[in-house]
C-alpha positions as CSV (number, residue, x, y, z in Angstrom):
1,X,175.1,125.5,118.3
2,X,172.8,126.4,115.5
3,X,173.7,123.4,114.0
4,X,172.9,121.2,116.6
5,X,169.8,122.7,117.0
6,X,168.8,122.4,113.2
7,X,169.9,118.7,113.7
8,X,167.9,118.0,116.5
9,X,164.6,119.4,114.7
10,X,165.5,117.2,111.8
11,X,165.7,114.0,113.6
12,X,162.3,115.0,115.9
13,X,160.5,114.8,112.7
14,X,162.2,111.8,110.9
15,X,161.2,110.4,114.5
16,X,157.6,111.3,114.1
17,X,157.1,110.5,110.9
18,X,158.4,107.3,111.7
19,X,156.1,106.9,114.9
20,X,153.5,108.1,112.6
21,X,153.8,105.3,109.8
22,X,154.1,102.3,112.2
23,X,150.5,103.8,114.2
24,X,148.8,103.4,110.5
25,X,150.1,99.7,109.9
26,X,149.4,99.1,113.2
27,X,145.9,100.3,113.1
28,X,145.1,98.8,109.4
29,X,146.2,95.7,111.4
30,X,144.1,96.1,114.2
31,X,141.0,97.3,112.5
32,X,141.7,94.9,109.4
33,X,141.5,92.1,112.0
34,X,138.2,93.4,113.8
35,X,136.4,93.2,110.7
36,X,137.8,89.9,109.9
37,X,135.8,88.4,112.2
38,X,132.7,89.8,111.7
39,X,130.7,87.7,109.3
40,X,127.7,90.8,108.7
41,X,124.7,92.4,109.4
42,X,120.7,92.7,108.4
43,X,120.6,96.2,107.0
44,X,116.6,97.2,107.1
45,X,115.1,100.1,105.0
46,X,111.9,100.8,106.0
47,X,110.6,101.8,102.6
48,X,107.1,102.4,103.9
49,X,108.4,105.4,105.7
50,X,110.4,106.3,102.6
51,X,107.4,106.6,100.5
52,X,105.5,108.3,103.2
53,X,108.1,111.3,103.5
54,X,109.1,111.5,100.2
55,X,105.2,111.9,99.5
56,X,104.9,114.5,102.1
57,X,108.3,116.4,100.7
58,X,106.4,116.9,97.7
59,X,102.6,118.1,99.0
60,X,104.5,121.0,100.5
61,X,104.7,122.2,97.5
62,X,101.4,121.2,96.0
63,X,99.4,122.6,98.7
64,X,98.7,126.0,101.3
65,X,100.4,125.8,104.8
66,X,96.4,125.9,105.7
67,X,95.4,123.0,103.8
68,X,98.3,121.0,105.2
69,X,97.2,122.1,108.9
70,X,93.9,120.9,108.4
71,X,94.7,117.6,107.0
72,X,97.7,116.7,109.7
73,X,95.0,117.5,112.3
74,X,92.0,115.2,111.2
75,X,95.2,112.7,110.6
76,X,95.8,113.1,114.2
77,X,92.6,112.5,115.3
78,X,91.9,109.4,113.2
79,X,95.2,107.9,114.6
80,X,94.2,108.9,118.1
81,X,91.1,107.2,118.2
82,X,92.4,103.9,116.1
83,X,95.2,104.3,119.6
84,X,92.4,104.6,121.5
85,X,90.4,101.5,119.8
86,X,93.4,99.2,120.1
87,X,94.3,100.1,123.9
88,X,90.5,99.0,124.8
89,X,91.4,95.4,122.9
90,X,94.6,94.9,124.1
91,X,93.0,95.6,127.8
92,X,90.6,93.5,127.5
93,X,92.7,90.7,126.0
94,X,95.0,91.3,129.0
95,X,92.1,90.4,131.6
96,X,90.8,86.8,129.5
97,X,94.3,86.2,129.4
98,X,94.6,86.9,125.7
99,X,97.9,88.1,123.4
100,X,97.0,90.5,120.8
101,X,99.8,90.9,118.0
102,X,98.7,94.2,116.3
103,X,101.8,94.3,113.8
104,X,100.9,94.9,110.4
105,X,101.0,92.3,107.8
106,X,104.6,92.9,106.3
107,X,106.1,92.9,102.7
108,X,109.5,91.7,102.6
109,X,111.6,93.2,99.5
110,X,114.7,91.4,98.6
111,X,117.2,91.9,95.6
112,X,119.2,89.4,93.5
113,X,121.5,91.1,91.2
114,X,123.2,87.8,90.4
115,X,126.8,87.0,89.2
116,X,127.9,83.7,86.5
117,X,128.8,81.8,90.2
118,X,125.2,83.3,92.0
119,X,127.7,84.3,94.9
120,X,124.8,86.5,96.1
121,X,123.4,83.5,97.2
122,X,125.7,83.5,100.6
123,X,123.7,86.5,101.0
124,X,120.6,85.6,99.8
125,X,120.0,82.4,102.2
126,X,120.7,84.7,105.3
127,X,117.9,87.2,104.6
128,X,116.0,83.9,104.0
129,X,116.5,82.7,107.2
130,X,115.8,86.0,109.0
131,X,112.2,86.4,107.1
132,X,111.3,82.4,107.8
133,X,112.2,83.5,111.5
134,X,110.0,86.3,111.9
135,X,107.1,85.6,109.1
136,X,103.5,85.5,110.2
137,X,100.1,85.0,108.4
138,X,99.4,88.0,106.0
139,X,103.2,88.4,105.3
140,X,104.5,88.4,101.8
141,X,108.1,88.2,100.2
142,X,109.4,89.9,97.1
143,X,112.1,89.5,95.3
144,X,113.8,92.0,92.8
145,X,115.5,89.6,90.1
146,X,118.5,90.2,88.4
147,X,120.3,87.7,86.2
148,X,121.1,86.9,82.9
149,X,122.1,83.4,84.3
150,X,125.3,81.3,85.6
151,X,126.8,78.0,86.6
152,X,124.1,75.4,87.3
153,X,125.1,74.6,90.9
154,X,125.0,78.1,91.5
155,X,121.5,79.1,90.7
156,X,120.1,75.7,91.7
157,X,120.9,76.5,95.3
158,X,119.5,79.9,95.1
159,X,115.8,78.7,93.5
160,X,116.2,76.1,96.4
161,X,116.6,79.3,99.3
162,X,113.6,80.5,97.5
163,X,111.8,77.0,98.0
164,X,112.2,77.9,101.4
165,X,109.5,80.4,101.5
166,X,107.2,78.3,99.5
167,X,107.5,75.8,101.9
168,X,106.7,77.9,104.7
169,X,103.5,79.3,102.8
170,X,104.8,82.1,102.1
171,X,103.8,84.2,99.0
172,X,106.6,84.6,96.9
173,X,106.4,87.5,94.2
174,X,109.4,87.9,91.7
175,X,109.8,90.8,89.4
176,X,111.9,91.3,87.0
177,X,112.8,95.1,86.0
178,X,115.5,94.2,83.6
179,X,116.4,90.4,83.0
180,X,115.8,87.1,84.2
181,X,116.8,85.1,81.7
182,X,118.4,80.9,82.0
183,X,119.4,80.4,85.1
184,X,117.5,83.3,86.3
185,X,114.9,82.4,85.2
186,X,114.9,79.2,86.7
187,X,115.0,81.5,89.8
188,X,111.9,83.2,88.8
189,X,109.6,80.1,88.3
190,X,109.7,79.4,91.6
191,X,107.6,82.2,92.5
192,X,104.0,82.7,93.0
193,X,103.8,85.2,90.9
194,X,106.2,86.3,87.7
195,X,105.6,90.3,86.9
196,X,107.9,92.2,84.3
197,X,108.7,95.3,83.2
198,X,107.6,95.6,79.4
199,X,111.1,95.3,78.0
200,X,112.7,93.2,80.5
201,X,114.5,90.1,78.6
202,X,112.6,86.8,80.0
203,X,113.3,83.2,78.9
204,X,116.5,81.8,77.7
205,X,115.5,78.3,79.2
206,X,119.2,76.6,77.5
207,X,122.7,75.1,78.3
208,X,125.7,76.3,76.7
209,X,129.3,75.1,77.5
210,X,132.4,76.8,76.0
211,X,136.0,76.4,76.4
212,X,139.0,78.1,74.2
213,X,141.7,74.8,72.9
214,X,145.3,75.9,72.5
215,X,146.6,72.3,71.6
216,X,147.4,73.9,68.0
217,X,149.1,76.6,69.2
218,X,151.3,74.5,71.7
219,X,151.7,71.8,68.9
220,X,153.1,74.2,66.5
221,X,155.7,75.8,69.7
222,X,156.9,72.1,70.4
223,X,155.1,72.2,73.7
224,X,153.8,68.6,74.8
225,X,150.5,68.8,77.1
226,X,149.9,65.5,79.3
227,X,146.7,65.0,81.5
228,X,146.5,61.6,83.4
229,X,143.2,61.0,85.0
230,X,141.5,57.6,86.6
231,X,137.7,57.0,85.4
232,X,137.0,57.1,81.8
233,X,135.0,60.2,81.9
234,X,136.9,61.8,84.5
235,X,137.9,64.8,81.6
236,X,136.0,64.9,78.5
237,X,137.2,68.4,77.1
238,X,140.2,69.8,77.7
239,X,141.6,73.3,77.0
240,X,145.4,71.9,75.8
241,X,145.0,68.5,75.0
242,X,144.1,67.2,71.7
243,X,140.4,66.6,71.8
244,X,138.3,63.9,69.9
245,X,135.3,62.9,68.9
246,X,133.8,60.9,71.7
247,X,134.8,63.5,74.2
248,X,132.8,66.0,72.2
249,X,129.5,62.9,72.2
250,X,129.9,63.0,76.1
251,X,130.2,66.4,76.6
252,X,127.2,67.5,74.6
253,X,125.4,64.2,76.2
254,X,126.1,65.7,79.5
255,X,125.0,68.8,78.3
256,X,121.8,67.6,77.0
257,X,121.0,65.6,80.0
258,X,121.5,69.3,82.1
259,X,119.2,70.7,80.2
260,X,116.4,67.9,80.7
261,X,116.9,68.5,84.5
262,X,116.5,72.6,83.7
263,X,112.9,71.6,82.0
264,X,111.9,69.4,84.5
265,X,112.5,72.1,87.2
266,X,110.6,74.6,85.4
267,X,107.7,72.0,84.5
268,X,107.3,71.3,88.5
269,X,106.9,75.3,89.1
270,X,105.3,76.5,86.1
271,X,103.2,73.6,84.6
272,X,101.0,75.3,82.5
273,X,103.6,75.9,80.1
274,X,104.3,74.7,76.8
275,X,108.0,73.8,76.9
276,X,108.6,72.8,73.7
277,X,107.9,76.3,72.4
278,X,109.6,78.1,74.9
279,X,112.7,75.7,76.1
280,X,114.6,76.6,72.5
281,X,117.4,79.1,74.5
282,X,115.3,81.9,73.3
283,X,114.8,85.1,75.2
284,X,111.8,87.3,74.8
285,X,110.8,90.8,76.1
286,X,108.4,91.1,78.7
287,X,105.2,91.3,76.5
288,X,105.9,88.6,74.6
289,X,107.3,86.5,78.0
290,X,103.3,87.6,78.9
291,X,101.5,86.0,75.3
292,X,103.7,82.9,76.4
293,X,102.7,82.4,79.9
294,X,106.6,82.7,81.2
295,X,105.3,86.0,83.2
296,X,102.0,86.8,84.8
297,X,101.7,90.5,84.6
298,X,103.1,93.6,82.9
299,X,104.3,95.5,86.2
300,X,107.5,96.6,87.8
301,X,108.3,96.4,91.3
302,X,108.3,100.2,91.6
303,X,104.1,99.4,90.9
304,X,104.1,96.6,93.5
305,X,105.7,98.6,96.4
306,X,103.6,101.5,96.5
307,X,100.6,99.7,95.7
308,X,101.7,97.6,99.4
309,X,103.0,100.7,101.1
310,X,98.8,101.1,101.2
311,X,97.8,97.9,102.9
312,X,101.4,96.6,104.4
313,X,104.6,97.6,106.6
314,X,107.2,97.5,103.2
315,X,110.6,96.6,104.7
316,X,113.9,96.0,102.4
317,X,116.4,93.6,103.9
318,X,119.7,93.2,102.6
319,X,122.4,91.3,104.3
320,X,125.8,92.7,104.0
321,X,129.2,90.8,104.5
322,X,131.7,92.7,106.3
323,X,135.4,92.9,104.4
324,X,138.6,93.4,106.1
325,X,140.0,96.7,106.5
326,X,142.7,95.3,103.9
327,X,140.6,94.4,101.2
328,X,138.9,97.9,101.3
329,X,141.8,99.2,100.7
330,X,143.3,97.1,98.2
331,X,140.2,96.8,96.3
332,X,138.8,93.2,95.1
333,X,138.9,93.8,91.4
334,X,142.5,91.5,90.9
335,X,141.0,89.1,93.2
336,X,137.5,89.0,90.8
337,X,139.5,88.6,87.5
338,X,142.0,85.9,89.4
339,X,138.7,83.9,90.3
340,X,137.3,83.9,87.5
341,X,140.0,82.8,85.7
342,X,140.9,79.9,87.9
343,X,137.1,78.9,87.6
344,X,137.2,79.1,83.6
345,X,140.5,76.6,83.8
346,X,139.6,74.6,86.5
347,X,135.9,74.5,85.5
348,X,136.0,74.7,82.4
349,X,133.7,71.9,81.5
350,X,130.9,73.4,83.6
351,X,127.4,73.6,81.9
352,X,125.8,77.6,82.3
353,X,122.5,78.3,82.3
């Protein structure tokens, strides 16, 4: 009997552990499906409000409880009558049949922190499209940049999101805390304004192309390589064949002729420039980016914000894709290295700026 009953415990747990097991997969499944189909979402930090409270977290210890009493009430009472001011407007806009928008003129802070491919840019043409929807005269864009450059197709479609805003007449402002260098800063000349941080690297206005060969190493192991393409030019370089001189004339041709396009880009935006001097592949530090005319200002965008948070509504936007449940879990980091490689094989003749 004891038996039995020892028995019958064992099995009730095997069962729920079982149960137990197949509810998780199930709800990975579930959830990981959910999210699957959500493309993402606008996430908005009101930084205005950040500054203001992290201001005020610090007065409280600067300053007596009877100082800060004194000062919230004439606060209150200035705010009370501006309420006061803008009811009688919007009353009598109301009766001559008027619309009064009393929003604030806004900033709008975006970051670019920008991979070899610019993937941000998926990201980065959304929360263009959501400011272009919403923008009104008085409102303002910047953009923290990123980058020490990437594949030209890449970084050509993010300075063309960016065109976007100058299109619509919006101010554009880019700073640049760290780097912005090639294809960044192609990115960066689009802007209105260039402001870096001292030591930021700037510049870098090149083309480089690299690819390993391994037709040596396959030679010497008896291993035969065969490509077959249609069009002369289809391949110039190739990681296993055998290369030769005229695909190596082509290639830098094609390399020379990317970075005449590169120039002429930056010559449209920034025509003041002298790109002879600058257009070497050289990077320089912010001060010296300044002497040269590649930046406007010595500033970073900590300086900017708070000097808007005065004047402006500051609002951060960052659009967010949503992963599967799956790929949380797994992580991305094989799926990173696996792309990567595929695009240095299958790519491999790609120019980066």
């Amino acid at each position: 009997m004891e038996f039995l009953l020892d028995y019958g415990l064992f099995l009730a747990k095997v069962v729920t552990f079982v149960v137990a097991v197949i509810a998780l997969f199930v709800g990975i499944k579930v959830l990981g499906g959910k999210s699957g189909h959500a493309k993402g979402e606008l996430q908005i930090t009101d930084l205005s409000e950040k500054h203001t409270d992290t201001v005020a977290q610090l007065e409280e210890h600067l300053h007596d409880e009877a100082y800060l009493k004194a000062r919230q009430k004439a606060q209150d009472k200035e705010q009370k009558e501006k309420n006061k001011k803008e009811a009688k407007e919007a009353k009598k806009a109301a009766k001559s049949g008027e619309l009064i928008d009393s929003r604030k003129p806004h900033l709008f802070v975006l970051d670019f922190n920008g991979s070899i491919d610019a993937k941000e840019v998926s990201s980065l043409r959304e929360e263009v499209t959501a400011i272009l929807s919403v923008a009104k005269e008085g409102d303002e864009v910047l953009l923290r940049l990123e980058s020490g450059g990437g594949m030209v197709h890449g970084y050509g479609l993010a300075s063309s999101q960016l065109d976007r805003l100058k299109n619509a007449n919006i101010p554009l402002t880019i700073a640049v805390d760290k780097v912005a260098a090639s294809g960044g800063y192609m990115m960066a000349c689009v802007a209105d304004k260039i402001v870096s941080a001292p030591f930021a690297i700037v510049g870098s206005i090149g083309v480089i192309a690299q690819i390993p060969n391994f037709h040596k190493l396959l030679k010497k192991n008896d291993i035969e390589f065969e490509q077959m393409t249609a069009g002369e030019y289809k391949r110039t370089l190739t990681m296993f064949g055998e290369n030769t001189d005229k695909a190596r004339d082509k290639f830098k041709h094609e390399l020379e002729e990317t970075h005449v396009l590169f120039k002429d880009f930056i010559r449209e935006h920034r025509a003041e420039l002298d790109l002879e001097k600058v257009a070497t592949g050289e990077h320089w530090f912010g001060t010296q980016a300044l002497e040269l005319g590649l930046v406007d200002e010595i500033k970073t965008s900590d300086d900017l914000i708070v000097a808007a948070t005065k004047e402006k509504s500051v609002l951060a936007l960052h659009y967010v894709r949503k992963k599967k449940l799956s790929d949380k879990i797994s992580g991305s980091a094989a799926k990173t290295v696996d792309s990567v490689l595929l695009k240095l094989i299958s790519r491999g003749q790609r120019p980066i700026l």
